[in-house]
NUMILUM-96645 format. One record per atom (N, C-alpha, C): x, y, z. Coordinates in steps of 0.001 Angstrom, whole numbers, plus 500000, padded with zeros to 6 digits. Layout:
NUMILUM-96645
XYZ ...
This chain:
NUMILUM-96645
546754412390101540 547827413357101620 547249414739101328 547438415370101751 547318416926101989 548069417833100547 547804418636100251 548362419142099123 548262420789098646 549255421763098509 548850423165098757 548563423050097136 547160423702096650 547102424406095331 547743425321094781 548257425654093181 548908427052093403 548463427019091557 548542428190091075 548516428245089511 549485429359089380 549176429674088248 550087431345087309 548824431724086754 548236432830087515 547520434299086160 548485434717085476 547871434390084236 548648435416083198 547497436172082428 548088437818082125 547082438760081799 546938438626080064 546096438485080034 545184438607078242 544395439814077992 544183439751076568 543591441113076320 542409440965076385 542029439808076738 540310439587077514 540354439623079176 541216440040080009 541194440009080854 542634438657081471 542298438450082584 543798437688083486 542682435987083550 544201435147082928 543524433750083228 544317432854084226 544000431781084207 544378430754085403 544963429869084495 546098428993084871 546779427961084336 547846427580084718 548394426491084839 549630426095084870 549175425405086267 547989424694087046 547834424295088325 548873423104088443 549355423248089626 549869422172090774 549411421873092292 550010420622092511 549744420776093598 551313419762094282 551218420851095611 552342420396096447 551840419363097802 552369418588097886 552524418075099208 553012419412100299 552108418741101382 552317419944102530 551534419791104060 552567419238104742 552308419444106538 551253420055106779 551605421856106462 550762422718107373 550211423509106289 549363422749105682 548065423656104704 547766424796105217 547822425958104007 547379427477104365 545871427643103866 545098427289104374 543293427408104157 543262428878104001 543593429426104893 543268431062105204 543442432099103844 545420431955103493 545238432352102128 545769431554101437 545339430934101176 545640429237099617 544857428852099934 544803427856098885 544005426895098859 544490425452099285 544081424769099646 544283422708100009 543303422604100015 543581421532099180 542807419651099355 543737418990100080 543110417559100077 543434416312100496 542980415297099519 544120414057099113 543594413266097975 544119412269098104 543591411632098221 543924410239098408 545112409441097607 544885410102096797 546335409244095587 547029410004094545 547881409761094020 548026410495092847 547604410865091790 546662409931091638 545747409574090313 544559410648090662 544332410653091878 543013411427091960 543578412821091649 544702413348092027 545275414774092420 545634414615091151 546866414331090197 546224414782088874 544835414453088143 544438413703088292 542348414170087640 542185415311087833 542546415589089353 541668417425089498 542161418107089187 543696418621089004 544607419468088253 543836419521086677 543912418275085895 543436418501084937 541943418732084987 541146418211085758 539450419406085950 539847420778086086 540707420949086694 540950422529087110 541039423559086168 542074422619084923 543024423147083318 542214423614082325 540793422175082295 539849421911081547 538670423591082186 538388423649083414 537395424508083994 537719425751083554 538732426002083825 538974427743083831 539983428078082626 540242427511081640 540630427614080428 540122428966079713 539160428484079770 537956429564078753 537413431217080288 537630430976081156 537327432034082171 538265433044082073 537695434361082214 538710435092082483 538057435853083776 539345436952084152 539490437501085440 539508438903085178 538793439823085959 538986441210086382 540613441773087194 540501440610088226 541588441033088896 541995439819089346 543147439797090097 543859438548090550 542841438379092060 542342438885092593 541652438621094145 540504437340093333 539283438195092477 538395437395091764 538930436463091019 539937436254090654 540148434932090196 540645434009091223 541646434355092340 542125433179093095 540661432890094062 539771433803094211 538598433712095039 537450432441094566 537737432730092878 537059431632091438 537525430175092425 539069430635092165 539311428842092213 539318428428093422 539028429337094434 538893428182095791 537443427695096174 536380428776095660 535474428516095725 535158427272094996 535687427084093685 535510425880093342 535972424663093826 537403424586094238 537980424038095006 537164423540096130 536796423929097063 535686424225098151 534483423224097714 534220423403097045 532709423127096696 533030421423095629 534254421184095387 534374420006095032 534719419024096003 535510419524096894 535830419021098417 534706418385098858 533698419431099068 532461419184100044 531635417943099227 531397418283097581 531107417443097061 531738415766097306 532672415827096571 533207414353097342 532916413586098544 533199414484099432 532724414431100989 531446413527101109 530658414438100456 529552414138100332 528907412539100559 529896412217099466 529739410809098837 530526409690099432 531366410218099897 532361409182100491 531707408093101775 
């Protein structure tokens, strides 16, 4: 199943963080500006929500572009990873 990513920046006095990830079921994934995966189950799609919670906890952000840019790249690069292996 297909699934749109989404979080909440909220601004700190160390800078803007990431939190609160979900993910939606969704037809027509926006790659271009959002982020999607695809996950096989539920179990897997929350695991990565909580990798996501666990990752960027402690990160902070300059601006909202560099941070949503943070998490797709990571996003991205866990995808491919999996891939990888499958």
């Amino acid at each position: 199943m297909m699934y749109q990513l989404g979080w909440t920046t909220l601004p700190g006095l160390r800078g803007l963080s990431c939190a609160e990830f979900r993910a939606v079921a969704t037809d027509s994934p926006d790659s271009l500006n959002g982020v999607s995966v695809e996950f096989a189950d539920d179990t897997e799609r929350d695991g990565f929500l909580q990798q996501l919670e666990t990752e960027f906890a402690s990160r902070r952000f300059t601006n909202t572009a560099d941070a949503f840019d943070m998490v797709k790249a990571y996003v991205l690069e866990h995808t491919a990873h999996r891939q990888k292996f499958m």
